[in-house]
N, C-alpha and C positions, 0 to 999 in steps of 0.2 A: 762551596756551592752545591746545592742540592738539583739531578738529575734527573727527571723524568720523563716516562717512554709510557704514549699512549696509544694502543696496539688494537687494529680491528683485520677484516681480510683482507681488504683489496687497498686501503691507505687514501681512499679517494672524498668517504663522507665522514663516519662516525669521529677516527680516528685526529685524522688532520682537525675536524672542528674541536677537539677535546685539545688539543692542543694551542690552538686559537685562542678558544676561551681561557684555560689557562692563563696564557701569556698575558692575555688583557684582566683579569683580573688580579692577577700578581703586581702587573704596572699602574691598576688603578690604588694601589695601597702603596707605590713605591717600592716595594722591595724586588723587582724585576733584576738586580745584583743579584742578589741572592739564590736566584735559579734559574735553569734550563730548564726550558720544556722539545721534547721530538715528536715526533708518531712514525709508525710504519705499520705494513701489513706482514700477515703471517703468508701471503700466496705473494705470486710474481707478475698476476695481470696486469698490473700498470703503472709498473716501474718507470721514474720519468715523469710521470703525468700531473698534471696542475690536478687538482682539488675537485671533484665532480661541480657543473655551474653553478647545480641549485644547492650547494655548499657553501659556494664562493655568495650566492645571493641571499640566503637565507642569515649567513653571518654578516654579512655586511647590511641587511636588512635592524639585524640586531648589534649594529655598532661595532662588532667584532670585524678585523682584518685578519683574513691569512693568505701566509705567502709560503707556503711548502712544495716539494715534488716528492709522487709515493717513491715508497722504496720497500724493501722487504726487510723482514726479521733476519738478522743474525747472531749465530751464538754470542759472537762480542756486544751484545749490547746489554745481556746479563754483567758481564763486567766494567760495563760504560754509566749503568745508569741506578740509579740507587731504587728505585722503584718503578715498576713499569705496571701498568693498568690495562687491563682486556677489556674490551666492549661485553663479550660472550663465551658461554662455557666450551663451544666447540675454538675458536681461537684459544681460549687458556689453553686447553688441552695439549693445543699444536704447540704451543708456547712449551708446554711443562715436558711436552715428548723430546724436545731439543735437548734438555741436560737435566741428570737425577745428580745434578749437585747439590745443597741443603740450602748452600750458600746463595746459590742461583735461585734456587727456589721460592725461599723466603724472601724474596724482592716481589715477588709477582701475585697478583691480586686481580679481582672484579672491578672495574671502577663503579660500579653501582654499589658496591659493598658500602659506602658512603649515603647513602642516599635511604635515611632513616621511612620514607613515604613509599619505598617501592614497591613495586606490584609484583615484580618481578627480580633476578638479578642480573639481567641483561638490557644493551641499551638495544634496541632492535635496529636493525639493520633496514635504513630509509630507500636505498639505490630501485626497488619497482615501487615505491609509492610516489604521491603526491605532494606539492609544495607543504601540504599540514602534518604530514609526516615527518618533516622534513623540522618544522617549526615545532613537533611535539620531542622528536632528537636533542634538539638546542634545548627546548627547556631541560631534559631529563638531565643534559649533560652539564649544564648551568648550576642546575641544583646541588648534584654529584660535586662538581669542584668546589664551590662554594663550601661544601662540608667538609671535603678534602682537606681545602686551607685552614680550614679554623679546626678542624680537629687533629690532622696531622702534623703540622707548621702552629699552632697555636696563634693565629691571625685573623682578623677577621675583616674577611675579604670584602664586605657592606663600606666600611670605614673610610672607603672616598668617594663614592656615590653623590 
């Protein structure tokens, strides 16, 4: 089973929906066997806490469910998860400052790195915007996984649509 940890600050928008989405795209091809999806943040504001609403709304607007509570980064999840994904360069950062392992290291990535149209390599960070902010996230992160799966896993996540 393959493990992935999709990692923003606070665990409440970017992160959990990148995990969300995941998981419904992996279960629209079936192979949800085949892997775990997590998220967490790199800080401790709101550990516990359900998903920000307009998270829980915007994904459920777009067909996706999640059911997560944040929680923080810990060292042990370099050795829990076989690839973990940042939203942003200053989260990688906090990420990469936790351990100069090689082994640790080489798991951890951009999840925009995926997303052959970007403008940028960050998913921006929704929590003071607007419900369109909110809907422009979900697409970025839509697109991202989508090329995740079919370029990393060799799958192609369209296939039950």
């Amino acid at each position: 089973m393959t493990k992935i940890l999709f990692v923003c600050l606070g665990n409440i928008c970017r992160s959990p929906l990148a995990e969300a989405i995941f998981i419904h795209r992996i279960a629209q091809i079936g192979k949800g066997d085949l892997f775990e999806a997590d998220s967490c943040g790199t800080s401790n504001y709101h550990i516990g806490s359900q998903p920000d609403s307009r998270t829980i709304a915007n994904a459920r607007s777009n067909g996706v469910r999640i059911n997560h509570k944040a929680r923080q980064f810990s060292i042990t999840d370099f050795d829990s998860f076989d690839l973990i994904l940042v939203m942003d360069k200053s989260n990688l950062r906090n990420i990469q400052s936790i351990s100069n392992k090689p082994e640790h290291l080489k798991k951890v990535g951009l999840l925009r790195s995926y997303d052959e149209n970007k403008k940028a390599m960050e998913v921006p960070d929704p929590y003071y915007g607007n419900e369109s902010d909110f809907q422009e996230v979900f697409n970025i992160l839509n697109f991202s996984i989508e090329n995740l799966i079919r370029k990393e896993f060799n799958l192609s996540p369209r296939a039950a649509e």
